[in-house]
Each structure stands twice: as structure tokens, then as C-alpha cells.
PyMOL Python script that loads the backbone (N, CA, C, O; Angstrom):
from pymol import cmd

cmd.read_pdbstr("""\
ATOM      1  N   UNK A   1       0.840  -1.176   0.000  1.00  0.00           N
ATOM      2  CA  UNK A   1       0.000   0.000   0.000  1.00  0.00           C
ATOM      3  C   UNK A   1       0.889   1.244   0.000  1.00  0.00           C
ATOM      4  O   UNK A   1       1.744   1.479   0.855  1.00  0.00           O
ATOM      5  N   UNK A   2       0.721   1.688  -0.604  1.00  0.00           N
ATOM      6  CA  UNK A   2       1.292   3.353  -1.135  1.00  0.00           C
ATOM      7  C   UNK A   2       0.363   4.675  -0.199  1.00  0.00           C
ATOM      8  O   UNK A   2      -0.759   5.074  -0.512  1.00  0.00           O
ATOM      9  N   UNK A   3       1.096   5.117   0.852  1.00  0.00           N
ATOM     10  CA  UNK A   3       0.819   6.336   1.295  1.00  0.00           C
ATOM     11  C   UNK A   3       1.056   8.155   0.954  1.00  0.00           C
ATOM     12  O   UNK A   3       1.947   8.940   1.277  1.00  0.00           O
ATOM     13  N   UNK A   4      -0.149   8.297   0.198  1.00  0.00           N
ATOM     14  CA  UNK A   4       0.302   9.416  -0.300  1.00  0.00           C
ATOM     15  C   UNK A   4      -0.132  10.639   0.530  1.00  0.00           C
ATOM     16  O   UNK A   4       0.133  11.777   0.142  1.00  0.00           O
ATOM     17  N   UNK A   5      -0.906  10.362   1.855  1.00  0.00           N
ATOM     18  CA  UNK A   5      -0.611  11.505   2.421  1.00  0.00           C
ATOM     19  C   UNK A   5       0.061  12.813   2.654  1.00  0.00           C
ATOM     20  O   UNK A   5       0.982  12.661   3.456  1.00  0.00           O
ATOM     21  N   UNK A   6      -0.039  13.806   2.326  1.00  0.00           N
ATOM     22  CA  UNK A   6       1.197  15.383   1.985  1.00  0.00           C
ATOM     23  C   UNK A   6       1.355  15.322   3.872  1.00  0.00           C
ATOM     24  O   UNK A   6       2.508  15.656   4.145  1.00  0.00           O
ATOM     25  N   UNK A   7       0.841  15.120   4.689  1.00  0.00           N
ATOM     26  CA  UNK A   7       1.503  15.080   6.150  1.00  0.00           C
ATOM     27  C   UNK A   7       1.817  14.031   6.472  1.00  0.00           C
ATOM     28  O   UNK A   7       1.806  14.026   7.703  1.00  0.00           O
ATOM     29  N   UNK A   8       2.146  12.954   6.045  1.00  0.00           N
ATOM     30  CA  UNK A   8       3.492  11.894   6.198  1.00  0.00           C
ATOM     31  C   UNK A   8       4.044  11.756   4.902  1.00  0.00           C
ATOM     32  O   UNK A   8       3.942  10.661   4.349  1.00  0.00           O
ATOM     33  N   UNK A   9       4.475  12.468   4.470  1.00  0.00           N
ATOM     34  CA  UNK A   9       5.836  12.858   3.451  1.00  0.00           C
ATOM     35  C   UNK A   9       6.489  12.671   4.293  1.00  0.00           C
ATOM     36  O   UNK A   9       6.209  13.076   5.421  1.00  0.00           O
ATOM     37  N   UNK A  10       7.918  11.781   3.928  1.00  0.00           N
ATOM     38  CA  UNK A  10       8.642  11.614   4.613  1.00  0.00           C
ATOM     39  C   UNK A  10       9.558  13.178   4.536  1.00  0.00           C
ATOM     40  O   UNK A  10      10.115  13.601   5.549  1.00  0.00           O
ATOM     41  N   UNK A  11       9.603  13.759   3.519  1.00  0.00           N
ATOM     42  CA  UNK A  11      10.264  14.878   3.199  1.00  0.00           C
ATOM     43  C   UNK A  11       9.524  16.008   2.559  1.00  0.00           C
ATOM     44  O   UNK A  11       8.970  15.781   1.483  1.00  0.00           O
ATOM     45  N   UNK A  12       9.453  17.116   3.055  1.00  0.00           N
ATOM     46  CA  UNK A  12       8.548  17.889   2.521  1.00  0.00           C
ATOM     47  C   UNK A  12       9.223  19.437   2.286  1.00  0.00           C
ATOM     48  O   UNK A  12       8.707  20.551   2.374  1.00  0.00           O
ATOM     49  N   UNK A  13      10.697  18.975   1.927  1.00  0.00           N
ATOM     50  CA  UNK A  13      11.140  20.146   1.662  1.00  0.00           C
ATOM     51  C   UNK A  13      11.196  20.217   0.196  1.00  0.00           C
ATOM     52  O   UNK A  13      10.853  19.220  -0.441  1.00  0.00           O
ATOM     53  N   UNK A  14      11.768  21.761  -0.696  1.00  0.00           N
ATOM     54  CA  UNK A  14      11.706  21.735  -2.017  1.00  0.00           C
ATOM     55  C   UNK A  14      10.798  21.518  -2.475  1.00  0.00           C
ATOM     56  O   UNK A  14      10.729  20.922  -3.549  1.00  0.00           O
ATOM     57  N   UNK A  15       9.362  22.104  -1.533  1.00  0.00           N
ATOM     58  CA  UNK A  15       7.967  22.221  -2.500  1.00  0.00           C
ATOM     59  C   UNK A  15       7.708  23.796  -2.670  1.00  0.00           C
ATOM     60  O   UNK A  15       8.036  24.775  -2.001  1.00  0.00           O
ATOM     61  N   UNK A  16       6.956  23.611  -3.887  1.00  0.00           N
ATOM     62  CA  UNK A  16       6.879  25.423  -4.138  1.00  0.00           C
ATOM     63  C   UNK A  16       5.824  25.926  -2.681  1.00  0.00           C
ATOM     64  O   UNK A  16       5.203  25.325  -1.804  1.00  0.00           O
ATOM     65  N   UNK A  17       6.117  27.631  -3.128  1.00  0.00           N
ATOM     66  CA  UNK A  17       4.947  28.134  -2.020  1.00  0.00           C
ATOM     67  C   UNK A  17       3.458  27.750  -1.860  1.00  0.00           C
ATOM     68  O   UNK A  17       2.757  27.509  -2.844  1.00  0.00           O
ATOM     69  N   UNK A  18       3.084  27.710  -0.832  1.00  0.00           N
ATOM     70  CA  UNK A  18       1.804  26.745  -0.528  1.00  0.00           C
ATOM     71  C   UNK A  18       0.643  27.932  -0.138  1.00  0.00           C
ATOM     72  O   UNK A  18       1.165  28.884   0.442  1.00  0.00           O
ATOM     73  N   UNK A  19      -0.737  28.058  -0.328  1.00  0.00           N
ATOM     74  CA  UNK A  19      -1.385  28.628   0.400  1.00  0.00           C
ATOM     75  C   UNK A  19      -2.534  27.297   1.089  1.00  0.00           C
ATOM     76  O   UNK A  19      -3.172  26.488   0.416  1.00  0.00           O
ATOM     77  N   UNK A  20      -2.523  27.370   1.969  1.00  0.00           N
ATOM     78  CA  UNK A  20      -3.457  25.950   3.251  1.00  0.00           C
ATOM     79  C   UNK A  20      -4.376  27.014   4.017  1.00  0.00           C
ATOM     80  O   UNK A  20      -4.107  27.880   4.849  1.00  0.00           O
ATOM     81  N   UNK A  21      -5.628  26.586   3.373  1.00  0.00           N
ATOM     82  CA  UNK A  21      -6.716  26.785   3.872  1.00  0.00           C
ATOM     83  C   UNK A  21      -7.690  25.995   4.581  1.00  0.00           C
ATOM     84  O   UNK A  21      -8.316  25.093   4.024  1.00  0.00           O
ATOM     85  N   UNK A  22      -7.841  26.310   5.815  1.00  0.00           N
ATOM     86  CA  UNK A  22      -8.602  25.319   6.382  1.00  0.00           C
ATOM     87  C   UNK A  22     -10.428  26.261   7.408  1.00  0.00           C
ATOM     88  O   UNK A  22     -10.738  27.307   7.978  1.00  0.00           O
ATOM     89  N   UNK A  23     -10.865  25.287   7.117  1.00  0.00           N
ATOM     90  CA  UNK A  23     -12.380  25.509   8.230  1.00  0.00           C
ATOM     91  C   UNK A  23     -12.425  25.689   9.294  1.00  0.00           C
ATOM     92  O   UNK A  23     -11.520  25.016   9.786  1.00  0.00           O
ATOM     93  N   UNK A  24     -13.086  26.360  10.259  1.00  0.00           N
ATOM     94  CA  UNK A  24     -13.125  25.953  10.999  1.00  0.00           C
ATOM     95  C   UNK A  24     -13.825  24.736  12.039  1.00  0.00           C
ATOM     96  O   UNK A  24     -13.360  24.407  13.130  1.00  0.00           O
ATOM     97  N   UNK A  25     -14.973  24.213  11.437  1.00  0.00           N
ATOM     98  CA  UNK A  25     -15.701  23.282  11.505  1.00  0.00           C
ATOM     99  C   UNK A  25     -15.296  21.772  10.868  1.00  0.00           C
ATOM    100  O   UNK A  25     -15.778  20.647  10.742  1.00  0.00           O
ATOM    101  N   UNK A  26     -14.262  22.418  10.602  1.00  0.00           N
ATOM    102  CA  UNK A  26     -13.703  20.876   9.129  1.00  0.00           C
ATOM    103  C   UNK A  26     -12.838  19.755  10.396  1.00  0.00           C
ATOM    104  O   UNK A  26     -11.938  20.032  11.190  1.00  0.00           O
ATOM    105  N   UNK A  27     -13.409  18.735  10.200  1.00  0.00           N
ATOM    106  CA  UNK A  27     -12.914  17.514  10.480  1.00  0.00           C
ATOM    107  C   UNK A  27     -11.397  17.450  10.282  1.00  0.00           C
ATOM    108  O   UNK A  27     -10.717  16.808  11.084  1.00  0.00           O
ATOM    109  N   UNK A  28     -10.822  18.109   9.213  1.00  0.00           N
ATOM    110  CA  UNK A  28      -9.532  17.991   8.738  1.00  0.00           C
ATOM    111  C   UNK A  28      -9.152  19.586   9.123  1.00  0.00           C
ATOM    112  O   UNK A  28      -8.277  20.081   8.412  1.00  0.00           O
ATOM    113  N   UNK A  29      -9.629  20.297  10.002  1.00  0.00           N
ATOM    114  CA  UNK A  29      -8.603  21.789  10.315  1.00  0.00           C
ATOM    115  C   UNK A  29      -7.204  21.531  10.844  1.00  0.00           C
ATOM    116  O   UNK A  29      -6.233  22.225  10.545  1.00  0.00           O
ATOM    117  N   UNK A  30      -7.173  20.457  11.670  1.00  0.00           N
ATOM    118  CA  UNK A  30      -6.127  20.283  12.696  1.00  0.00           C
ATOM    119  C   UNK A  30      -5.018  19.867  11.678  1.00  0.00           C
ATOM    120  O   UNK A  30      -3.951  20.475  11.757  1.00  0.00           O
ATOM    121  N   UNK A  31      -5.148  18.952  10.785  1.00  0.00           N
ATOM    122  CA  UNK A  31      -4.772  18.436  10.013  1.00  0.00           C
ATOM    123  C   UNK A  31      -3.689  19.431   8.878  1.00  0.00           C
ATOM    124  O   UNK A  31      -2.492  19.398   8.592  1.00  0.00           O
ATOM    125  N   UNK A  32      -4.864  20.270   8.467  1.00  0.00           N
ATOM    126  CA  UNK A  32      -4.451  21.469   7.243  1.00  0.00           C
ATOM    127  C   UNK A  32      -3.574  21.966   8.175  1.00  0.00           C
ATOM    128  O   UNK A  32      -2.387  21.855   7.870  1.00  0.00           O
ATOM    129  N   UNK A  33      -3.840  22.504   9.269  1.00  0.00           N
ATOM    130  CA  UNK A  33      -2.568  23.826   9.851  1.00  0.00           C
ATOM    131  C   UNK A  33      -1.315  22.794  10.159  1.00  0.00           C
ATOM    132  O   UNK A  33      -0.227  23.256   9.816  1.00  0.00           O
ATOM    133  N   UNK A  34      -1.289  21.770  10.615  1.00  0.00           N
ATOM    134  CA  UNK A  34      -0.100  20.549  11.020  1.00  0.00           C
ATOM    135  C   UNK A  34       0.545  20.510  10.064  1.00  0.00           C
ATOM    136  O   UNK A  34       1.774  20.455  10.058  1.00  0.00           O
ATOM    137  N   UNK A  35      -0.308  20.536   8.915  1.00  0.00           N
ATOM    138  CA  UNK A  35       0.860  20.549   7.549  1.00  0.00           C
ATOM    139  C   UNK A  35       1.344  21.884   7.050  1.00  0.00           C
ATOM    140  O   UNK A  35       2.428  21.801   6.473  1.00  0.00           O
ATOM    141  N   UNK A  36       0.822  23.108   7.119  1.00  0.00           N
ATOM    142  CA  UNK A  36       1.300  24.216   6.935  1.00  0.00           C
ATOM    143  C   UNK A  36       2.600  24.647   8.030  1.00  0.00           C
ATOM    144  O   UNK A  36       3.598  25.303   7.731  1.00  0.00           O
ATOM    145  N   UNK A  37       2.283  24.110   9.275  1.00  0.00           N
ATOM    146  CA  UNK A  37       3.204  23.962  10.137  1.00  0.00           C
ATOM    147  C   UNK A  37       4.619  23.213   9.450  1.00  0.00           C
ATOM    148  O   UNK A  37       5.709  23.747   9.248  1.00  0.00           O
ATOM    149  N   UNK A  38       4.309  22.156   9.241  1.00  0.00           N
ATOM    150  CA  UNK A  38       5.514  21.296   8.686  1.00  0.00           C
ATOM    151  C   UNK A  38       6.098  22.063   7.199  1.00  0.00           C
ATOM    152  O   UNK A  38       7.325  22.073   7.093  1.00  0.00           O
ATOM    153  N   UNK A  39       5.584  22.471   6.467  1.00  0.00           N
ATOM    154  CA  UNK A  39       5.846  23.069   5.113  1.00  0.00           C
ATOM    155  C   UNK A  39       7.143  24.283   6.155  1.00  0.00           C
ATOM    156  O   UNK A  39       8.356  24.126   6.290  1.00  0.00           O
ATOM    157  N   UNK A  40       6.377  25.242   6.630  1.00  0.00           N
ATOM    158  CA  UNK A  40       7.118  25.888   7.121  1.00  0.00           C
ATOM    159  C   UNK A  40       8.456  26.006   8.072  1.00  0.00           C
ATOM    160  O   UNK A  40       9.240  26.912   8.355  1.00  0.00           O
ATOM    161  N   UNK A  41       8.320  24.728   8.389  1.00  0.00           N
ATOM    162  CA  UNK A  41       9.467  23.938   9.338  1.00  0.00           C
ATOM    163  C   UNK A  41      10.462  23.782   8.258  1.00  0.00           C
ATOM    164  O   UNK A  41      11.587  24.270   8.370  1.00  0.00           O
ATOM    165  N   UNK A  42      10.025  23.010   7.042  1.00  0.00           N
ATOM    166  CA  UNK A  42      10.721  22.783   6.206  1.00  0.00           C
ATOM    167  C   UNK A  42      11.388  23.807   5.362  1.00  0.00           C
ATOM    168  O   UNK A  42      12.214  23.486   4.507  1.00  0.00           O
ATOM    169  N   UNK A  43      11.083  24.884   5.563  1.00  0.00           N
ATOM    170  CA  UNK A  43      11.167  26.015   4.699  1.00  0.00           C
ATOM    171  C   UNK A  43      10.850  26.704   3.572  1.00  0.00           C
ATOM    172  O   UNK A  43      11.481  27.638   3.075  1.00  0.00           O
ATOM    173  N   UNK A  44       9.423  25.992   3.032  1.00  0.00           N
ATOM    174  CA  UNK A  44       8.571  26.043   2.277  1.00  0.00           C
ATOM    175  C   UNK A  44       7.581  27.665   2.823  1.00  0.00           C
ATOM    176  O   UNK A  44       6.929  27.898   3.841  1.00  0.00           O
ATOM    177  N   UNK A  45       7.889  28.510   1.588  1.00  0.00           N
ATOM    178  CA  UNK A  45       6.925  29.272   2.099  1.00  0.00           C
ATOM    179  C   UNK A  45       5.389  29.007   1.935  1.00  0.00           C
ATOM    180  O   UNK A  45       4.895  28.519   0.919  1.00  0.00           O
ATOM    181  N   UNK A  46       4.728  29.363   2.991  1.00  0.00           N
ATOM    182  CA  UNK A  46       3.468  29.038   3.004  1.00  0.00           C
ATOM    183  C   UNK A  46       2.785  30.096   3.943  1.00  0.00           C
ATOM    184  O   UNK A  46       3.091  30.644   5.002  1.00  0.00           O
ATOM    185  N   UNK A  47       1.665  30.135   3.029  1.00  0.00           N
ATOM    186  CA  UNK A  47       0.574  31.069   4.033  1.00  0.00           C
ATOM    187  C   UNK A  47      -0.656  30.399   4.474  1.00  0.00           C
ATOM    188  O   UNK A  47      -1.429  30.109   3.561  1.00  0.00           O
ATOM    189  N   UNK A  48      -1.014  30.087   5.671  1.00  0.00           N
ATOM    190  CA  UNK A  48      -2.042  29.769   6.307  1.00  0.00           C
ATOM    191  C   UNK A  48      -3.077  30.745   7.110  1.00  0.00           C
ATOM    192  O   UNK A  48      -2.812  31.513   8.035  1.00  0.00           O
ATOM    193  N   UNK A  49      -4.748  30.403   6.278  1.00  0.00           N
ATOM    194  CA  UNK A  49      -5.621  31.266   6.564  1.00  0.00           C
ATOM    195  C   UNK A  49      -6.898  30.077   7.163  1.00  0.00           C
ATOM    196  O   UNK A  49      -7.325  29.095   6.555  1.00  0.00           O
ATOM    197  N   UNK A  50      -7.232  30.501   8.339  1.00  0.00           N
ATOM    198  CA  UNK A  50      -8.354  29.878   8.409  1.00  0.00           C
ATOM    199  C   UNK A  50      -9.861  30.182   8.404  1.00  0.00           C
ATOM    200  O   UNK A  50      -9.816  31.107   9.216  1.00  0.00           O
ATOM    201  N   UNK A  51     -10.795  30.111   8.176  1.00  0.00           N
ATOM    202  CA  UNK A  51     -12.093  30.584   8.177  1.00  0.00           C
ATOM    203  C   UNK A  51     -13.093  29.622   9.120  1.00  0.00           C
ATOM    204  O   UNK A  51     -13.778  28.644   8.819  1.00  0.00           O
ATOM    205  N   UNK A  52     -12.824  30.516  10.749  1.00  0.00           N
ATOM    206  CA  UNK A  52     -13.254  29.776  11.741  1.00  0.00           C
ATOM    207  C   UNK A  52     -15.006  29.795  11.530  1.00  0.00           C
ATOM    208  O   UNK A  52     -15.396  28.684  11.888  1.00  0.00           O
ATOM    209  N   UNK A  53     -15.916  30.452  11.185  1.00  0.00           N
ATOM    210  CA  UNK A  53     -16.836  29.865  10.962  1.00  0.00           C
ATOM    211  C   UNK A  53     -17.419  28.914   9.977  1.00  0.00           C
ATOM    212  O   UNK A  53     -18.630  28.830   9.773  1.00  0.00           O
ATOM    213  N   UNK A  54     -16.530  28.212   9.384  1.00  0.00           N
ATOM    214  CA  UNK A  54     -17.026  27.972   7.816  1.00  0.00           C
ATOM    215  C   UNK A  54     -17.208  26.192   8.345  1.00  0.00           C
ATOM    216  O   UNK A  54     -16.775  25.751   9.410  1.00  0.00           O
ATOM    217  N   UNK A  55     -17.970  25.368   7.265  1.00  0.00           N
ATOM    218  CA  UNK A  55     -17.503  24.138   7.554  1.00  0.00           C
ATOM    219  C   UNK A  55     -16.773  23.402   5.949  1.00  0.00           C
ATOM    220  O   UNK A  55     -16.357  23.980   4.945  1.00  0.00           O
ATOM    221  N   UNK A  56     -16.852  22.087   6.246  1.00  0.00           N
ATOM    222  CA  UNK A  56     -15.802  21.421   5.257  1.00  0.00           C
ATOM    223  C   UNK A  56     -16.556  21.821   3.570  1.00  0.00           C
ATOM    224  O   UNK A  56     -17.722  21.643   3.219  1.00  0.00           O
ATOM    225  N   UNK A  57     -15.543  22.330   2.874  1.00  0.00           N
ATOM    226  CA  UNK A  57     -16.279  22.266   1.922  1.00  0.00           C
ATOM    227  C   UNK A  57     -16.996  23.780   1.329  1.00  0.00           C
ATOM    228  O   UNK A  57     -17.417  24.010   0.195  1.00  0.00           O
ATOM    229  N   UNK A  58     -16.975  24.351   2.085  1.00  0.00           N
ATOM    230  CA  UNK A  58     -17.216  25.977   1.919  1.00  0.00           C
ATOM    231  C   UNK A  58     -17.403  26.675   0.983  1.00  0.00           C
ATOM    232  O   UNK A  58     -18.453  27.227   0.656  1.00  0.00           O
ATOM    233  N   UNK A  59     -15.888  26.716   0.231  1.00  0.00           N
ATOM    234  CA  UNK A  59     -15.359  27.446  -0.650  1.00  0.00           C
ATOM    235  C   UNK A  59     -16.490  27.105  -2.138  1.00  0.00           C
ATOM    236  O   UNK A  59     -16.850  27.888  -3.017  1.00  0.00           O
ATOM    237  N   UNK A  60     -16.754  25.917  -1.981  1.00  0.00           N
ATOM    238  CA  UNK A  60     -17.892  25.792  -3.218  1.00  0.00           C
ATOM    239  C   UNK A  60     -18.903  26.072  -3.524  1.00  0.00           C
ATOM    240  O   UNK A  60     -19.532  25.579  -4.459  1.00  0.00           O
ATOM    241  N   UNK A  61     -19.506  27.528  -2.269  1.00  0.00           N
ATOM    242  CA  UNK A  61     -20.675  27.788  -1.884  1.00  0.00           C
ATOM    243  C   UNK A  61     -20.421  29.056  -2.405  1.00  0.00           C
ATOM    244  O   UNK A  61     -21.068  29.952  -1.863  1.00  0.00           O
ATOM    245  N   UNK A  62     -19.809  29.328  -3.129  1.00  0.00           N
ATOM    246  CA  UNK A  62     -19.530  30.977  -3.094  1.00  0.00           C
ATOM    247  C   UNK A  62     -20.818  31.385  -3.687  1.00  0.00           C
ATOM    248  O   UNK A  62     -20.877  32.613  -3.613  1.00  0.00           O
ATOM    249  N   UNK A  63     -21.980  30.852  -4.297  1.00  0.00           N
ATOM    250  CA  UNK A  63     -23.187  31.719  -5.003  1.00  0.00           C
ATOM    251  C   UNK A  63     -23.989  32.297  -3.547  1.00  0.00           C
ATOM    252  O   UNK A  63     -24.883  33.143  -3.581  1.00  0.00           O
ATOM    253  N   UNK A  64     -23.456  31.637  -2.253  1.00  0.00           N
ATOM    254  CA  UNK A  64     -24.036  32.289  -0.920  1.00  0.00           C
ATOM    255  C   UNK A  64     -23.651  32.643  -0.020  1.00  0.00           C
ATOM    256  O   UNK A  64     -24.293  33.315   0.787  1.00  0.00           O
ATOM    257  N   UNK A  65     -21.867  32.105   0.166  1.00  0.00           N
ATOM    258  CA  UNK A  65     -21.301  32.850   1.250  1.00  0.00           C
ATOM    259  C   UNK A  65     -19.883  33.740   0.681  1.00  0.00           C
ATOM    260  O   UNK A  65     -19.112  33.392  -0.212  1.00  0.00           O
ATOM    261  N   UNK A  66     -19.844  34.841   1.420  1.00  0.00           N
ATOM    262  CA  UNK A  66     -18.911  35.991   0.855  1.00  0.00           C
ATOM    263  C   UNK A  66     -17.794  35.276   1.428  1.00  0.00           C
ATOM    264  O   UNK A  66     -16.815  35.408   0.694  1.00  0.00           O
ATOM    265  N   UNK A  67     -17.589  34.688   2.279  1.00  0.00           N
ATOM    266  CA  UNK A  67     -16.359  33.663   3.181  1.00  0.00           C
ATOM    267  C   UNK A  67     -16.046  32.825   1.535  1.00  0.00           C
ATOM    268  O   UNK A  67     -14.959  32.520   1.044  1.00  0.00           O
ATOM    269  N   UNK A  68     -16.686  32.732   1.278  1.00  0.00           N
ATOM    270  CA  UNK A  68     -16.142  31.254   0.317  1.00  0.00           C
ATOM    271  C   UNK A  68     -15.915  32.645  -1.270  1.00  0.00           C
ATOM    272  O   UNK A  68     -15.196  32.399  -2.238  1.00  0.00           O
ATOM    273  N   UNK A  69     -16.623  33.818  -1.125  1.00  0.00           N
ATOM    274  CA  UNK A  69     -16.245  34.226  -2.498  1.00  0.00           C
ATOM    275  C   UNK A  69     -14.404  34.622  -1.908  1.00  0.00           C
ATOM    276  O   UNK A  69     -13.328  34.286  -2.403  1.00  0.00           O
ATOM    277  N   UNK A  70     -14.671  35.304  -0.901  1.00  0.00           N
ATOM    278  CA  UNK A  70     -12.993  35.701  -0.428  1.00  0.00           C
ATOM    279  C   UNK A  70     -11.680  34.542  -0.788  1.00  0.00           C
ATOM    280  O   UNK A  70     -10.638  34.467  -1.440  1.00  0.00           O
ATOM    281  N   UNK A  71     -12.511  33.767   0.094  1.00  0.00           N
ATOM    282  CA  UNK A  71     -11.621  32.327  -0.539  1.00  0.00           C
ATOM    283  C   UNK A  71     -11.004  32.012  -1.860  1.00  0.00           C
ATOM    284  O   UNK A  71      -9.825  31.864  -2.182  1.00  0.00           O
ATOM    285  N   UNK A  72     -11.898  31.962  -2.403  1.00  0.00           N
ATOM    286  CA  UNK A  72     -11.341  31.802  -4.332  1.00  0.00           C
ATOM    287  C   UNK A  72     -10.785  32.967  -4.486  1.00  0.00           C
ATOM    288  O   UNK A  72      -9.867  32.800  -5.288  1.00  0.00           O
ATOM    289  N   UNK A  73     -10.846  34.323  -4.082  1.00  0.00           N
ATOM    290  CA  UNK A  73     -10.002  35.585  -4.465  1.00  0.00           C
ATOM    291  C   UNK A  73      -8.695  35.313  -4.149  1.00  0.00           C
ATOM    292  O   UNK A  73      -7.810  35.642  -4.938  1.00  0.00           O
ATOM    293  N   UNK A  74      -8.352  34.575  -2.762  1.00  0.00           N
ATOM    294  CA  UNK A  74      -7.124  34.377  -2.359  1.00  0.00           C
ATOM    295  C   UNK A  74      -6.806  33.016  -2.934  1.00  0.00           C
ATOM    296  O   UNK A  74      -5.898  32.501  -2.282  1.00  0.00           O
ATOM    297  N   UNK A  75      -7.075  32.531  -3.560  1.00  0.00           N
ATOM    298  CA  UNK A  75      -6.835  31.410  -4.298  1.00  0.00           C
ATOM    299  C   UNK A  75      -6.749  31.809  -5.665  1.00  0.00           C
ATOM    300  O   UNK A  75      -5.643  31.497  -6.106  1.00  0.00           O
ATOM    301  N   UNK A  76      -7.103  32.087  -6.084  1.00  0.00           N
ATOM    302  CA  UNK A  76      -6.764  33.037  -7.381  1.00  0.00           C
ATOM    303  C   UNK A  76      -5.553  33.812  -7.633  1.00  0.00           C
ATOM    304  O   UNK A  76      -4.777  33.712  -8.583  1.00  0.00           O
ATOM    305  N   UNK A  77      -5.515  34.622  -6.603  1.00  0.00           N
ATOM    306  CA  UNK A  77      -4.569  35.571  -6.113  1.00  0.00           C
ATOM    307  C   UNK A  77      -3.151  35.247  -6.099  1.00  0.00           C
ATOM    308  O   UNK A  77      -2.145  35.827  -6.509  1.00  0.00           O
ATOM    309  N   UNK A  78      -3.411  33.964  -5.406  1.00  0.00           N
ATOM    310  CA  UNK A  78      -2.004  32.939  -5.200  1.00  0.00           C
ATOM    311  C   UNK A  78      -1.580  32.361  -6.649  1.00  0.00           C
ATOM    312  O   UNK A  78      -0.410  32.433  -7.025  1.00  0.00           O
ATOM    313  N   UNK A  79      -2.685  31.734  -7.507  1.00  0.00           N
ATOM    314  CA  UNK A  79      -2.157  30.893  -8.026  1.00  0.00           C
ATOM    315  C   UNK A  79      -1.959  32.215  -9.441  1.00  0.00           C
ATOM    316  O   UNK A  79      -1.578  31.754 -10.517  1.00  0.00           O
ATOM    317  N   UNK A  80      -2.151  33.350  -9.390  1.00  0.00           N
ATOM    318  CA  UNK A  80      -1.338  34.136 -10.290  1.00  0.00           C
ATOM    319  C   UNK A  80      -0.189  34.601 -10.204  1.00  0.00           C
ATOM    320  O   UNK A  80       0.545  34.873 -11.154  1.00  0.00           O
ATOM    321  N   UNK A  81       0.093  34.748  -8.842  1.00  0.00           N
ATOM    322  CA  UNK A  81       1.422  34.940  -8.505  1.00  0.00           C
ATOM    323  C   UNK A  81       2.643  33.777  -8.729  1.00  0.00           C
ATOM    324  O   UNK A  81       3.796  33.871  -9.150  1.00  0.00           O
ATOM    325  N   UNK A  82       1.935  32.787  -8.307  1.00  0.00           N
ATOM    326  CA  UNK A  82       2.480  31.789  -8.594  1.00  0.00           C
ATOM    327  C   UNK A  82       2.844  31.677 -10.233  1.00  0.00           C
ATOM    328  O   UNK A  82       4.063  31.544 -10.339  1.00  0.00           O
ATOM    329  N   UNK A  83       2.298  31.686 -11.311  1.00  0.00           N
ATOM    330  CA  UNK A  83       2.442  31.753 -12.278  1.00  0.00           C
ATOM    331  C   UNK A  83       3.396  33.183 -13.118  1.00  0.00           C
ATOM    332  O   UNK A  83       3.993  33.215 -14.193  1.00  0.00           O
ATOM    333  N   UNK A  84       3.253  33.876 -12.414  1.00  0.00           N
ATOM    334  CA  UNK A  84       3.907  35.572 -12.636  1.00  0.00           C
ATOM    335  C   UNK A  84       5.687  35.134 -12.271  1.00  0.00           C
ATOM    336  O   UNK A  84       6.429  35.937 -12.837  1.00  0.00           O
ATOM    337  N   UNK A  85       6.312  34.263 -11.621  1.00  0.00           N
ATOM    338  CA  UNK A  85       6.919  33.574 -11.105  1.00  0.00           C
ATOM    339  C   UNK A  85       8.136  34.305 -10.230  1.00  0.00           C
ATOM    340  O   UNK A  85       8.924  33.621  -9.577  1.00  0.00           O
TER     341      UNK A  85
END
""", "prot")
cmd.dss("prot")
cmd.show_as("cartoon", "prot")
cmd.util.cbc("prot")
cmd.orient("prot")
């Protein structure tokens, strides 16, 4: 069995910049920041934002919550920069 988990990477350095977004209601919050934690240990830049009222899954709601339109702005945001290089 092949573990591809991104928080048991055995090595998680030499990944590009990360943005980790997590819920606050999400089953997996603890999870998302543990690994933004580790990215950053590693020396991976990374920005971690959380959206303590939101639950799992959020961001796909944007036709009703302004939390989830913000979300894709900063996801957007990132992944142009990212590309701008």
C-alpha cells in the first residue's frame, strides 16, 4: 500500500509556495494547519488562513457565502502569482 498523504511525506522540503486553507468546523482543520506547520518547518513558504466559521467544503458555496467568495479571491490571487513567477 502506497501512502500518499502530503503530512506523512517523509520529506517535505523543495515544495513550491503553498497557500493551506482550512475551516473551521472541518474535520480535517487540525490536520491542514499541522501541515502548513511542517511546510514551514521545512522552509517552504506558506501562508495559512483559516475561516473559523465555515464548515468542510465551503469554498464551493460561493453563489451564498462571501467567506467562500474571499476564498477563491485568495486562491486566485495565489495561483497568479504563482504563475507571474
Amino acid at each position: 500500500m502506497v501512502d500518499l498523504a502530503p503530512l506523512t511525506a517523509p520529506d517535505a522540503s523543495g515544495l513550491p509556495p503553498a497557500l493551506v486553507m482550512v475551516a473551521g468546523y472541518d474535520v480535517l482543520r487540525d490536520e491542514g494547519i499541522q501541515y502548513a506547520h511542517r511546510l514551514a518547518q521545512a522552509g517552504t513558504p506558506v501562508t495559512l488562513v483559516e475561516y473559523s466559521g465555515m464548515v468542510h467544503g465551503f469554498i464551493g458555496m460561493a453563489g451564498a457565502l462571501e467567506a467562500a467568495r474571499q476564498a477563491l479571491a485568495q486562491v486566485a490571487d495565489a495561483v497568479g502569482r504563482a504563475l507571474a513567477g
